[in-house]
N, CA, C and O atoms as a CHARMM CRD file, in Angstrom:
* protein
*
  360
    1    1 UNK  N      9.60000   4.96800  -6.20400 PROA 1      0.00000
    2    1 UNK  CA     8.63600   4.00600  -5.69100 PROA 1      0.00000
    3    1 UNK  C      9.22400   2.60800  -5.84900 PROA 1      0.00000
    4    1 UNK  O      9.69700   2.21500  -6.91600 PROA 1      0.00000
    5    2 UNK  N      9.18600   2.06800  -5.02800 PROA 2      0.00000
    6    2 UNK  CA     9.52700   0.52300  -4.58000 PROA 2      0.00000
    7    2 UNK  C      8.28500  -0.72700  -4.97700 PROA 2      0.00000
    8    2 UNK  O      7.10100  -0.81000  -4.64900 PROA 2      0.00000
    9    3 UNK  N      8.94700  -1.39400  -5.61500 PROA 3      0.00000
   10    3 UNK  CA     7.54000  -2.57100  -6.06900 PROA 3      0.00000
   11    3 UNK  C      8.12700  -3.91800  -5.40700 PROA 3      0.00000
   12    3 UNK  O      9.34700  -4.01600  -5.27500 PROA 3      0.00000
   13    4 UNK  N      7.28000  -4.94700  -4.99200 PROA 4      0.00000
   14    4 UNK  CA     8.02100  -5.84400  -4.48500 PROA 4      0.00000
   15    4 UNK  C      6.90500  -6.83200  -4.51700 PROA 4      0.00000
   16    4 UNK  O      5.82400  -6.24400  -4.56100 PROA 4      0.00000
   17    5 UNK  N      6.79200  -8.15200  -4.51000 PROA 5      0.00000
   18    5 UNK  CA     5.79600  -9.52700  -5.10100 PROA 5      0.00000
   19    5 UNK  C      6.60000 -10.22900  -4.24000 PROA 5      0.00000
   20    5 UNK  O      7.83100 -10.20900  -4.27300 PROA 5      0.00000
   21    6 UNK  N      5.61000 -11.13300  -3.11800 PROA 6      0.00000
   22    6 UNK  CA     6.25100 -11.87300  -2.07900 PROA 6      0.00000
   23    6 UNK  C      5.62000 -13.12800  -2.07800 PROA 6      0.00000
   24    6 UNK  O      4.43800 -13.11300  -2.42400 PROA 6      0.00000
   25    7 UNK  N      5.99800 -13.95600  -1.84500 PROA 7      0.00000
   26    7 UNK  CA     4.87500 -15.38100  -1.83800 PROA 7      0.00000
   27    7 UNK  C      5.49200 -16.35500  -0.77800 PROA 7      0.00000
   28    7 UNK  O      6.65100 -16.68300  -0.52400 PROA 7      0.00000
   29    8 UNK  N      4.06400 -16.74700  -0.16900 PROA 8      0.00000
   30    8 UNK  CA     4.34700 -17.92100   0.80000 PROA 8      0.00000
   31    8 UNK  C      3.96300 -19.17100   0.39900 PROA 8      0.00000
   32    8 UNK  O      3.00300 -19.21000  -0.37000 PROA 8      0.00000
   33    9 UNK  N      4.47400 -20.21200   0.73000 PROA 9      0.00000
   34    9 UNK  CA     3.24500 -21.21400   0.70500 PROA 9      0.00000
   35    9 UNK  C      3.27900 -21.70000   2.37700 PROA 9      0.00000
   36    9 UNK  O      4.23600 -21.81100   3.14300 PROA 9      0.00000
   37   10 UNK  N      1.66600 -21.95700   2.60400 PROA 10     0.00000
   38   10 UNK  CA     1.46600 -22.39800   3.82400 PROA 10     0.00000
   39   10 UNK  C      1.28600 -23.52000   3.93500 PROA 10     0.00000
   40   10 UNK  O      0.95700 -24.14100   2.92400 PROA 10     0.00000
   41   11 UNK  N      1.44400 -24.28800   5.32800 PROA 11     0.00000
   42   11 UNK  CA     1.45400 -25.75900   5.31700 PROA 11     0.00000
   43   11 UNK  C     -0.52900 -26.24800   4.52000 PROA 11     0.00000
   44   11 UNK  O     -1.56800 -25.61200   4.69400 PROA 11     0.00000
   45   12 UNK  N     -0.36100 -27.27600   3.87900 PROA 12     0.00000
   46   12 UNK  CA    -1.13200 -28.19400   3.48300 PROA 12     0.00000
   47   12 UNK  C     -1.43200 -27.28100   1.90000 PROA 12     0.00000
   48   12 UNK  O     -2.58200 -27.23600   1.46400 PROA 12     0.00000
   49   13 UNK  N     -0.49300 -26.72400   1.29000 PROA 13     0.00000
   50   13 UNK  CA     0.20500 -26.58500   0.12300 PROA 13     0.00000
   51   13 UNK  C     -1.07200 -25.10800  -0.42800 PROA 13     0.00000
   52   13 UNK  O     -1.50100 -24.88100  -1.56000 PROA 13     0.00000
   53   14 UNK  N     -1.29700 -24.53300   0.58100 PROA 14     0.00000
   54   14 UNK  CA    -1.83900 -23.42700   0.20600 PROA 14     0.00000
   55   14 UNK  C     -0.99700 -22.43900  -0.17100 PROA 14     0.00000
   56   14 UNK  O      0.20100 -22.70900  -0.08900 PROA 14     0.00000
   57   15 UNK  N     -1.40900 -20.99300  -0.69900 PROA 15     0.00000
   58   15 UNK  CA    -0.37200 -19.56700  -1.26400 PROA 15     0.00000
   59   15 UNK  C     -0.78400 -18.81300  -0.52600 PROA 15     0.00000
   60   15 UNK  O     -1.61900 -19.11900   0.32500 PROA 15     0.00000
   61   16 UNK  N     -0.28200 -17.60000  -0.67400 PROA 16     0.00000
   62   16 UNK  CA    -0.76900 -16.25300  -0.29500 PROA 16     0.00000
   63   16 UNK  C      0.32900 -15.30200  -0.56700 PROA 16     0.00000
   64   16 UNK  O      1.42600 -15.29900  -0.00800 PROA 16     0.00000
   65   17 UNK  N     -0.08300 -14.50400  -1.48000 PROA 17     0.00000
   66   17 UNK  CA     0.79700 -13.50400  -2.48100 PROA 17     0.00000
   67   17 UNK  C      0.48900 -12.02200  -1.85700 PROA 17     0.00000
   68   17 UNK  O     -0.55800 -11.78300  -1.25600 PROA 17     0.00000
   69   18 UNK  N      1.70000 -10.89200  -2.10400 PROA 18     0.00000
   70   18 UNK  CA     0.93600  -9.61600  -2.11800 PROA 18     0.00000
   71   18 UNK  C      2.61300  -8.85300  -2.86200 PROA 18     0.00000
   72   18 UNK  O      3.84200  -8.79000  -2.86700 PROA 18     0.00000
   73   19 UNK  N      0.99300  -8.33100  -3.51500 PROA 19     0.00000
   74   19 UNK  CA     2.13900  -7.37700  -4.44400 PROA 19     0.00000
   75   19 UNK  C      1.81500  -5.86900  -4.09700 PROA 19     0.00000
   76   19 UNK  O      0.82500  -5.13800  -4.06300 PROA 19     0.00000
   77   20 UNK  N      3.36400  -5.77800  -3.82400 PROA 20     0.00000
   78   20 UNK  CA     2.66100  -3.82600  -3.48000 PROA 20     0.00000
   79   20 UNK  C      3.62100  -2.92500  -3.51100 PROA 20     0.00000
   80   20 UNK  O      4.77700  -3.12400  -3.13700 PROA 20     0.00000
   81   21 UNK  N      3.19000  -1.92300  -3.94700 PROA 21     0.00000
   82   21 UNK  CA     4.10700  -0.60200  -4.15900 PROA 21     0.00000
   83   21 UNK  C      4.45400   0.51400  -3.02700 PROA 21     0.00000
   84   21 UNK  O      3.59200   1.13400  -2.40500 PROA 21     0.00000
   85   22 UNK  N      5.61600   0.64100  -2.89100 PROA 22     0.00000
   86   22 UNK  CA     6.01800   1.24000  -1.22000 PROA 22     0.00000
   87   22 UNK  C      6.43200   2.76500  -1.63800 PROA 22     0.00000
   88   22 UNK  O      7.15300   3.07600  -2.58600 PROA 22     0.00000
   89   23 UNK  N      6.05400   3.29000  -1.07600 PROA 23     0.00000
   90   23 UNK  CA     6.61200   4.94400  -1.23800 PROA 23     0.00000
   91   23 UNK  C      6.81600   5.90300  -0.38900 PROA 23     0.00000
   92   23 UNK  O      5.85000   6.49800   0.08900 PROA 23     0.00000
   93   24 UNK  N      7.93700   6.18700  -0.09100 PROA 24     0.00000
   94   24 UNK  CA     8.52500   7.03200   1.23500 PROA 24     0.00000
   95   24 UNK  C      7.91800   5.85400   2.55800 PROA 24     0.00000
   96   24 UNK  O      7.34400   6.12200   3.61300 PROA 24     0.00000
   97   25 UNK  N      8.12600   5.15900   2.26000 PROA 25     0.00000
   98   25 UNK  CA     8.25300   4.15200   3.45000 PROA 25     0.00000
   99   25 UNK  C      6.50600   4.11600   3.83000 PROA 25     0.00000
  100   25 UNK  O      6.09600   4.01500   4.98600 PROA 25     0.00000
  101   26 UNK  N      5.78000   4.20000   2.85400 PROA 26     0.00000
  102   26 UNK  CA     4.32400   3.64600   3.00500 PROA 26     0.00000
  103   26 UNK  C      3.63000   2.89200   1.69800 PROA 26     0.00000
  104   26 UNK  O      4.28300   2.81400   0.65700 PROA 26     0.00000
  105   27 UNK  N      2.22500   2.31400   1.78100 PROA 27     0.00000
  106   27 UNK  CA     2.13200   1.58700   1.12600 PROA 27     0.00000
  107   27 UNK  C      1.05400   2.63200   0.08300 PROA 27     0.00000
  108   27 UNK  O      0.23900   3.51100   0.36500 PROA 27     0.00000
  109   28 UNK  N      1.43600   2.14400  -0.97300 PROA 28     0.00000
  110   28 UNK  CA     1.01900   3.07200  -2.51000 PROA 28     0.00000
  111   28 UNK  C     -0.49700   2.40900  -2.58100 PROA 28     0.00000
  112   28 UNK  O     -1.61800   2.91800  -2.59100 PROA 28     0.00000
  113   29 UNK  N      0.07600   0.75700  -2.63500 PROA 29     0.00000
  114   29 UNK  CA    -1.10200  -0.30900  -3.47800 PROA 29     0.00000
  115   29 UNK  C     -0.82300  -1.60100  -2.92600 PROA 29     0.00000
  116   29 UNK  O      0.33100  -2.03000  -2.89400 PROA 29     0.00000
  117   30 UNK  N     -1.44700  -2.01300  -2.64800 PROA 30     0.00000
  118   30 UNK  CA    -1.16900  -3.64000  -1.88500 PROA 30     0.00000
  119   30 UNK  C     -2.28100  -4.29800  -2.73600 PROA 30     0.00000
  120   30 UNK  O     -3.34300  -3.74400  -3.02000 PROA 30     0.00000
  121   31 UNK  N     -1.85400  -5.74900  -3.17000 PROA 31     0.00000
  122   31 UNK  CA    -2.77100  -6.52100  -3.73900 PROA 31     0.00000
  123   31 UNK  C     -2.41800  -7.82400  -2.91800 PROA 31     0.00000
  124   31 UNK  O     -1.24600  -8.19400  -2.84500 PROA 31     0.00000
  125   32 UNK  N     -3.31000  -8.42800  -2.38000 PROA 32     0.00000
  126   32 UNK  CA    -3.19800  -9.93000  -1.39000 PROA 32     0.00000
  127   32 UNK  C     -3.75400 -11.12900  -2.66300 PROA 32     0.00000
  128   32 UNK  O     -4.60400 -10.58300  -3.36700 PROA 32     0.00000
  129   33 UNK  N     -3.59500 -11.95900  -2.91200 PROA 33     0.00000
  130   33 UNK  CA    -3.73500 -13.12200  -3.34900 PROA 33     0.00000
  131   33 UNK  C     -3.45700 -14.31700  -3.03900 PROA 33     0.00000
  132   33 UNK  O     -2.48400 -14.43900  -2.29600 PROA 33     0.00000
  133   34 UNK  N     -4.08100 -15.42200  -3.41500 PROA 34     0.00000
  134   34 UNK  CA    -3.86300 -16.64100  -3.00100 PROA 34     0.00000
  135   34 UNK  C     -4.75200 -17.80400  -3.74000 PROA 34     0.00000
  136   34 UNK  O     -5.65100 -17.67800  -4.57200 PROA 34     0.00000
  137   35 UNK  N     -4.22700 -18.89600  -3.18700 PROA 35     0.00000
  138   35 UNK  CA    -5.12800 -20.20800  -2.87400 PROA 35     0.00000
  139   35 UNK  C     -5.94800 -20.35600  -1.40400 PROA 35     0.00000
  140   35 UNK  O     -6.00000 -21.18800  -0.49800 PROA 35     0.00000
  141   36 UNK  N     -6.56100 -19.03800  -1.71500 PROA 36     0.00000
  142   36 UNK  CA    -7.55300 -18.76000   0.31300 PROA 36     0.00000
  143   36 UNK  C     -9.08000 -18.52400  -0.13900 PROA 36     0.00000
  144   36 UNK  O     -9.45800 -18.41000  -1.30500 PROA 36     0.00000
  145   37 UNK  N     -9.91300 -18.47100   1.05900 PROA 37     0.00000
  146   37 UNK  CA   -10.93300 -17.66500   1.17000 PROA 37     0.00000
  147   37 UNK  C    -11.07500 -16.88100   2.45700 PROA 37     0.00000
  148   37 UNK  O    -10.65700 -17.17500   3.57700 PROA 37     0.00000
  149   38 UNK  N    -11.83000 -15.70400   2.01200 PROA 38     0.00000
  150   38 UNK  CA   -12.39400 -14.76000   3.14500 PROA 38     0.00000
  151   38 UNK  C    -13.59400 -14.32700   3.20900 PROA 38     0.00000
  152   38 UNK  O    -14.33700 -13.89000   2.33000 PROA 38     0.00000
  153   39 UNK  N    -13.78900 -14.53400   4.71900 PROA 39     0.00000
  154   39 UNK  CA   -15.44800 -13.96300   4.93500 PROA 39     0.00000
  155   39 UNK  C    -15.75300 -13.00600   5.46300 PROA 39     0.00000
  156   39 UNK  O    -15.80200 -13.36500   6.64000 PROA 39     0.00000
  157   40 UNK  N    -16.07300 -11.72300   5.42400 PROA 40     0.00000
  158   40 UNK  CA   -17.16500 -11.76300   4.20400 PROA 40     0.00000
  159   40 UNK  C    -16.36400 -11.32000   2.84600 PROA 40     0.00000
  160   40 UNK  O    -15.42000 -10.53000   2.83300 PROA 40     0.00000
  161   41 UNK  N    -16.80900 -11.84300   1.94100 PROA 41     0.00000
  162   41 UNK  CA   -16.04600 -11.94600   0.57200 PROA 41     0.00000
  163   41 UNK  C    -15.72600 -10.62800   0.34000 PROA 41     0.00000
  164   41 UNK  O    -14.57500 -10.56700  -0.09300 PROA 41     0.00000
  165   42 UNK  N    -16.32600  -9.36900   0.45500 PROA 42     0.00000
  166   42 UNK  CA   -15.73800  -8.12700   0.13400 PROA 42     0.00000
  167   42 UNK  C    -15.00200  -7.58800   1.39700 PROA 42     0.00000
  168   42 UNK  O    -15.06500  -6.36000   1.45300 PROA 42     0.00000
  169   43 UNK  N    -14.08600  -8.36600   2.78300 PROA 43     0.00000
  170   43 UNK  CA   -13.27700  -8.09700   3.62400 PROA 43     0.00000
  171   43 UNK  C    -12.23200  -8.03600   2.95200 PROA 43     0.00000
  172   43 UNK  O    -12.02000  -6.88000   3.32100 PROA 43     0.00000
  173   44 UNK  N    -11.24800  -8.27500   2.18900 PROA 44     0.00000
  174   44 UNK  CA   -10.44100  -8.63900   1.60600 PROA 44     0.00000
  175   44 UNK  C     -9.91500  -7.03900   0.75900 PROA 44     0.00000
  176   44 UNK  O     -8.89400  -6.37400   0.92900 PROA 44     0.00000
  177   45 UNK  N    -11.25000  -6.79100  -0.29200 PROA 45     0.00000
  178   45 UNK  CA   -10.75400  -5.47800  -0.91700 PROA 45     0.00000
  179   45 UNK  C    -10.60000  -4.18900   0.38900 PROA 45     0.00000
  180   45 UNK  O     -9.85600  -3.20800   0.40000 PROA 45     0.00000
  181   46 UNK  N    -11.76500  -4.72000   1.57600 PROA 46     0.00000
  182   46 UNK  CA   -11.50300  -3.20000   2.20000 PROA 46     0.00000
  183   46 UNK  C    -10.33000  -3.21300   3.07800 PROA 46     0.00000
  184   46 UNK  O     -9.74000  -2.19000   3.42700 PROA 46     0.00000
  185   47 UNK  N     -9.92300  -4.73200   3.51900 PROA 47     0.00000
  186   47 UNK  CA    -8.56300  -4.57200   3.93500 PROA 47     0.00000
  187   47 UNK  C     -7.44100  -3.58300   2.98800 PROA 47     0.00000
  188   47 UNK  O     -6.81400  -2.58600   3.34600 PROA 47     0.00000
  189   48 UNK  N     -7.46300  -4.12000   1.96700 PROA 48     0.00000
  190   48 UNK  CA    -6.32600  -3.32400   0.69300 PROA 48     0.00000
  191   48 UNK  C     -6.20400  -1.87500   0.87100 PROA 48     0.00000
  192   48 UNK  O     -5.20200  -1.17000   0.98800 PROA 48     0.00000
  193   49 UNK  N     -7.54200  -1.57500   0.86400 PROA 49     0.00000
  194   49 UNK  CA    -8.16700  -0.17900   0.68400 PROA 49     0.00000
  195   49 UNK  C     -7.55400   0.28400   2.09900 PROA 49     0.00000
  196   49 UNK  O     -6.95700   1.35700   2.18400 PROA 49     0.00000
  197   50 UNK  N     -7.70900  -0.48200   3.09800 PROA 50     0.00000
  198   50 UNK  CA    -6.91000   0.38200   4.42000 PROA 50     0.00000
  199   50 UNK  C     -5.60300   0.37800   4.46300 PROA 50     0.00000
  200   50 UNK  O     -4.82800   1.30500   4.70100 PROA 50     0.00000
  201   51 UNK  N     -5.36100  -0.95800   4.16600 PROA 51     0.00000
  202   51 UNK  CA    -3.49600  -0.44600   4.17800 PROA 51     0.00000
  203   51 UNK  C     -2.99900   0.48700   3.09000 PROA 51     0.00000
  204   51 UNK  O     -1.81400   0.28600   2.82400 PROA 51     0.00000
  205   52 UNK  N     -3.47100   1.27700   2.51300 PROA 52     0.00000
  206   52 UNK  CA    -2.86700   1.81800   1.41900 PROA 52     0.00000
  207   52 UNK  C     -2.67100   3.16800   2.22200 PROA 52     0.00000
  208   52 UNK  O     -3.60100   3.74200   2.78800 PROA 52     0.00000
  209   53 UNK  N     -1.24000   3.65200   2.21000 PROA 53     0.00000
  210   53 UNK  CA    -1.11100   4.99100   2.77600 PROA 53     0.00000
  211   53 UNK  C     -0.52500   4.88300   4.14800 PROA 53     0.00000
  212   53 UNK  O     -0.45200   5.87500   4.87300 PROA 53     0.00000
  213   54 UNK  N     -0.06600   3.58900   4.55700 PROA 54     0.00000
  214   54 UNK  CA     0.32000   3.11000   5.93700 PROA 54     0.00000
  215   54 UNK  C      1.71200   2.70500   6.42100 PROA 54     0.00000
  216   54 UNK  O      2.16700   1.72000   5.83800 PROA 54     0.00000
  217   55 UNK  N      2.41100   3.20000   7.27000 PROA 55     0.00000
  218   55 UNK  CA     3.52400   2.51900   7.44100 PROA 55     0.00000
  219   55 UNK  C      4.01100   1.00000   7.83800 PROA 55     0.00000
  220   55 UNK  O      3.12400   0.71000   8.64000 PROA 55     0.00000
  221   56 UNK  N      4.63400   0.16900   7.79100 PROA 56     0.00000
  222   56 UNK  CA     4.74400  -0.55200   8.41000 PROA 56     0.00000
  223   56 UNK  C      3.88000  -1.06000   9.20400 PROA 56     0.00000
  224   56 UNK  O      3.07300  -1.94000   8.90700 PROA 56     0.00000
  225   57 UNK  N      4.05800  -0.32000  10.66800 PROA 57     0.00000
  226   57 UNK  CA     3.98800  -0.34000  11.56700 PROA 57     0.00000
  227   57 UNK  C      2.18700  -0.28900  11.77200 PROA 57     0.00000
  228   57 UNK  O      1.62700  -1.11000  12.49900 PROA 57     0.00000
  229   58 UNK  N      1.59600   0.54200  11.19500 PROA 58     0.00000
  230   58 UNK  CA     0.33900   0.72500  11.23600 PROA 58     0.00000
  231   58 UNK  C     -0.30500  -0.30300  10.79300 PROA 58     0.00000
  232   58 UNK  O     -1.33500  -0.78500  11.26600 PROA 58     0.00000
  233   59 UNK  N      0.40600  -0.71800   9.70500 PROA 59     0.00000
  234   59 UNK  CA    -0.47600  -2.39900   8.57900 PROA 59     0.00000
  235   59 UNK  C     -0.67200  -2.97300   9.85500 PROA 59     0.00000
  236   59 UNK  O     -1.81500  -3.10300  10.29200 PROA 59     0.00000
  237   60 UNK  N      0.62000  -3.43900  10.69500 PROA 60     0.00000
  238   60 UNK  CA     0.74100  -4.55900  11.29000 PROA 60     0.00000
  239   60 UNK  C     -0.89200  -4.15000  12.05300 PROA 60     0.00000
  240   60 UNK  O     -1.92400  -4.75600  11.76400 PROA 60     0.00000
  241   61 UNK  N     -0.84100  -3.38300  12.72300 PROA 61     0.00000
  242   61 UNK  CA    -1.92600  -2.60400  13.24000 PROA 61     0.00000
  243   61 UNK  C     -3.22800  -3.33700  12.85100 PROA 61     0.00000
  244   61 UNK  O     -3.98200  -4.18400  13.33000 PROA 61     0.00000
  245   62 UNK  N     -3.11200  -2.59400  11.75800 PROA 62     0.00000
  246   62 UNK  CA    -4.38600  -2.67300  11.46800 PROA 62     0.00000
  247   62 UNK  C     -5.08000  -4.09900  10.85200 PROA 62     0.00000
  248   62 UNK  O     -6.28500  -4.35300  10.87100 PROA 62     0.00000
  249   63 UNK  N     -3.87000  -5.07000  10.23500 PROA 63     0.00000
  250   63 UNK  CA    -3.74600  -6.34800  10.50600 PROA 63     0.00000
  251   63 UNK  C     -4.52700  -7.48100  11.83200 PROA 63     0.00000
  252   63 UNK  O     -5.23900  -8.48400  11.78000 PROA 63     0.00000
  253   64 UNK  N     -3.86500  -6.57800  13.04200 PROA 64     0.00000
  254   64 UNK  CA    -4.22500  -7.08200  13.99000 PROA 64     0.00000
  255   64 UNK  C     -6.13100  -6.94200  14.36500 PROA 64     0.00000
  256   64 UNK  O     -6.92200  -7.76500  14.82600 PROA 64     0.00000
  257   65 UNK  N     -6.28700  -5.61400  13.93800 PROA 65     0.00000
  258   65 UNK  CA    -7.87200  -5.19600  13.68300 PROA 65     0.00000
  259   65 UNK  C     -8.97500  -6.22700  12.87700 PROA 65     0.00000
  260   65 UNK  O    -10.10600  -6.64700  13.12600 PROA 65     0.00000
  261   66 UNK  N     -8.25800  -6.34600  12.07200 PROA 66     0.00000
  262   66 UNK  CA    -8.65700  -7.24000  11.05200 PROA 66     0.00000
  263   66 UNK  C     -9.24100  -8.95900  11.27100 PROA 66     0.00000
  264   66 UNK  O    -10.26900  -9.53700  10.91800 PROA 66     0.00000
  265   67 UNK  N     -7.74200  -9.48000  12.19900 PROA 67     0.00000
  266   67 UNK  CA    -7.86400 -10.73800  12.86700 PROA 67     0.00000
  267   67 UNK  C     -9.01400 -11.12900  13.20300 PROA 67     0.00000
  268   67 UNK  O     -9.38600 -12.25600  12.87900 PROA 67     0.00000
  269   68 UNK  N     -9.90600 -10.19000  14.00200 PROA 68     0.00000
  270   68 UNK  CA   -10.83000 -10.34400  14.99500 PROA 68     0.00000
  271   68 UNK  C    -12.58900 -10.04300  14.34000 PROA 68     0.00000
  272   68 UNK  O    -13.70400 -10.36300  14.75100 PROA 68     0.00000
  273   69 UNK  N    -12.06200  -9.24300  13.10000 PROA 69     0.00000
  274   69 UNK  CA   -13.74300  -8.83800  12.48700 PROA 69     0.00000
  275   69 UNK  C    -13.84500  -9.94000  11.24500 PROA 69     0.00000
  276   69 UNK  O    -15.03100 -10.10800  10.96300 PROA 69     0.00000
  277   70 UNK  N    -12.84600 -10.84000  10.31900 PROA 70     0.00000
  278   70 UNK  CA   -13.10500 -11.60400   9.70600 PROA 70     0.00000
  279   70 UNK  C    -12.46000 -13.06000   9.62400 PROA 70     0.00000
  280   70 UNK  O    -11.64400 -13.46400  10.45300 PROA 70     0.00000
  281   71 UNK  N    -12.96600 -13.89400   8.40400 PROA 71     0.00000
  282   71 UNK  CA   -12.59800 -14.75500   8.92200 PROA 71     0.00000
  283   71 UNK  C    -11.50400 -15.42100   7.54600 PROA 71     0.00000
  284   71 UNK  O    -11.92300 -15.17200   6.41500 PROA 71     0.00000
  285   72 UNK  N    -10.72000 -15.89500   7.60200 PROA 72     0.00000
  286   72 UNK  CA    -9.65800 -16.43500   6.68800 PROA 72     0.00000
  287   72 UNK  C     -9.17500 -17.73000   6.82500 PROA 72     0.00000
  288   72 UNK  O     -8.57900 -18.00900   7.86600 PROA 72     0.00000
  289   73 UNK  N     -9.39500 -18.97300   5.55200 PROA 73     0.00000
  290   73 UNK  CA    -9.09600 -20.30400   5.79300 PROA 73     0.00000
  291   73 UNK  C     -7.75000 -19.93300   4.65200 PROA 73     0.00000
  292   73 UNK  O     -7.80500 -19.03400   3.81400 PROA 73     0.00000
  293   74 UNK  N     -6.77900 -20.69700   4.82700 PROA 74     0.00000
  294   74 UNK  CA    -5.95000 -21.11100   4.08600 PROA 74     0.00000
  295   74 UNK  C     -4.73600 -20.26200   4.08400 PROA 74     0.00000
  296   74 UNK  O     -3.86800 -20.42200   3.22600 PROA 74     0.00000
  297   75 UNK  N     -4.61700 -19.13100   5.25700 PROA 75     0.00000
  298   75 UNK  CA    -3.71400 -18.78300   6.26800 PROA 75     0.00000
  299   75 UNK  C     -4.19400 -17.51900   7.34800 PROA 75     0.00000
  300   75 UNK  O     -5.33800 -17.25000   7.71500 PROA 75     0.00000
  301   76 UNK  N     -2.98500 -16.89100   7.69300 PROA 76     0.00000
  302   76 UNK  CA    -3.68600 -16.05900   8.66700 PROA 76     0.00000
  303   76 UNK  C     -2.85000 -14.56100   8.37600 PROA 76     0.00000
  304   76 UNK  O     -1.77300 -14.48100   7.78500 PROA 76     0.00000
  305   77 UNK  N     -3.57800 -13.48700   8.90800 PROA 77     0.00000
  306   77 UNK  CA    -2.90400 -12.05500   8.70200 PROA 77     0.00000
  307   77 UNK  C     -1.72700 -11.82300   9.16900 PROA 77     0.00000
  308   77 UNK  O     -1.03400 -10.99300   8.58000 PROA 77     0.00000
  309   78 UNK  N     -1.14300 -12.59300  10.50100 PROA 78     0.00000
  310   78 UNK  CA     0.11600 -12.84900   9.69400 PROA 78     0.00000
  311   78 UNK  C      0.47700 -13.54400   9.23700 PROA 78     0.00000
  312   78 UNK  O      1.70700 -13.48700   9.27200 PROA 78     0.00000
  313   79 UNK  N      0.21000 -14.13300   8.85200 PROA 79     0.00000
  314   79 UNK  CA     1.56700 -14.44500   7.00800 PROA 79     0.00000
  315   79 UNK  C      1.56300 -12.84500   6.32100 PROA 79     0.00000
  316   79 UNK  O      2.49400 -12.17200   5.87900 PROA 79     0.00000
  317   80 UNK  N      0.18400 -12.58000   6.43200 PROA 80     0.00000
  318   80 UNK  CA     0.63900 -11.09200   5.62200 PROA 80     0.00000
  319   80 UNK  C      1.71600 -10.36600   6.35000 PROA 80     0.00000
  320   80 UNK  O      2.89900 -10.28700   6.01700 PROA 80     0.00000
  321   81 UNK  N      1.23000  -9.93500   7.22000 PROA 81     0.00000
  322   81 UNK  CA     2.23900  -9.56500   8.21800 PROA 81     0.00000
  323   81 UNK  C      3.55400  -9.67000   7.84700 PROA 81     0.00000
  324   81 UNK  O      4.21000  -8.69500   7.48200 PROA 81     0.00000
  325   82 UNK  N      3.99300 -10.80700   7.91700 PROA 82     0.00000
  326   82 UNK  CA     5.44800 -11.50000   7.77900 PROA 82     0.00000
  327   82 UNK  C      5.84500 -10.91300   5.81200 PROA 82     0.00000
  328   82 UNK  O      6.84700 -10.44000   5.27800 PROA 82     0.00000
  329   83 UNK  N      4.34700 -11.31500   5.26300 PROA 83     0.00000
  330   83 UNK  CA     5.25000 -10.92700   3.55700 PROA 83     0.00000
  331   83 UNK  C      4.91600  -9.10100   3.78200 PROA 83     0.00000
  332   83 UNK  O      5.04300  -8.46900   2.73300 PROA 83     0.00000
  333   84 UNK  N      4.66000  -8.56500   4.57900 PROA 84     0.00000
  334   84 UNK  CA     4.66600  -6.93700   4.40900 PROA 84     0.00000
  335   84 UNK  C      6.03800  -6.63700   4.56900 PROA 84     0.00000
  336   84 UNK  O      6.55500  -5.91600   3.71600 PROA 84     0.00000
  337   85 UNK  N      6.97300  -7.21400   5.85000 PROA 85     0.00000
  338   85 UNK  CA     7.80300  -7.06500   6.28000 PROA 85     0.00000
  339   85 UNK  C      9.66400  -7.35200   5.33400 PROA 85     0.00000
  340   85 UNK  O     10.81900  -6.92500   5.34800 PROA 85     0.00000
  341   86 UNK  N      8.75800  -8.38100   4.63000 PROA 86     0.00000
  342   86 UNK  CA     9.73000  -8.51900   3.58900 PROA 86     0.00000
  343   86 UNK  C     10.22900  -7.85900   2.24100 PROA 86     0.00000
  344   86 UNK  O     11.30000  -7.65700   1.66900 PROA 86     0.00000
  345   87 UNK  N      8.47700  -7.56100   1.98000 PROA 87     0.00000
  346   87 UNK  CA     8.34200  -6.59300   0.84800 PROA 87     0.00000
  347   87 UNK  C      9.28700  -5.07800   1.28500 PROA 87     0.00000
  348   87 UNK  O     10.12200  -4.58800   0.52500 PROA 87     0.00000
  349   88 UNK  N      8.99400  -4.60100   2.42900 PROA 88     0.00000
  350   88 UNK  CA     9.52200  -3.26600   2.79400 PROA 88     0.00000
  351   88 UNK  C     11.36700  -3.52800   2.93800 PROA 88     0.00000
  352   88 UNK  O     12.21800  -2.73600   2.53100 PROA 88     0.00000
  353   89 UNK  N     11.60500  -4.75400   3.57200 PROA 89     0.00000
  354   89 UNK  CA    13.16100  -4.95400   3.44500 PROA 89     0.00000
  355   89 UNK  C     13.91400  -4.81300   2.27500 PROA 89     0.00000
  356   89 UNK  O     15.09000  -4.45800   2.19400 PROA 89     0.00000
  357   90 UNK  N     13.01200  -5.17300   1.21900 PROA 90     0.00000
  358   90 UNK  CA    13.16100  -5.96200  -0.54200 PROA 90     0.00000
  359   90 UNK  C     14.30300  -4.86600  -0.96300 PROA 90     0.00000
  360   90 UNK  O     14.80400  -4.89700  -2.08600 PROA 90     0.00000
């Protein structure tokens, strides 16, 4: 199993972290963090809860799903996007 902790900072000096454990090329455990908010406040854990068990390819997916049902100040799904992609390179 693969562990990997990625961090951005976004313009106007915000974060957004995710730490997550990769296994056979899917995701074990993803944890998102930051200097953000999301609405509705429990969108956030059920995002986690979906990418877990996902390839790549599917996060991005389901990422994109995501875009459109909530709402996020202080960056956007992709940045996750972008730190998933790195984490899996790591």
């Amino acid at each position: 199993m693969k562990k990997a902790s990625v961090l951005k900072k976004i313009k106007g000096g915000k974060t957004v972290k995710i730490d997550v454990e990769i296994d056979d090329g899917k995701i074990h455990n993803i944890v998102i963090s930051g200097d953000f908010f999301v609405y509705p406040q429990e969108a956030l854990e059920e995002l986690e809860n979906k990418l877990k068990g996902c390839s790549l390819n599917k996060a991005k997916s389901i990422l994109k799903e995501y875009a459109e049902k909530i709402t996020v100040l202080g960056f956007t799904l992709d940045d996750v996007a972008e730190l998933l992609e790195k984490a899996f390179k790591a």
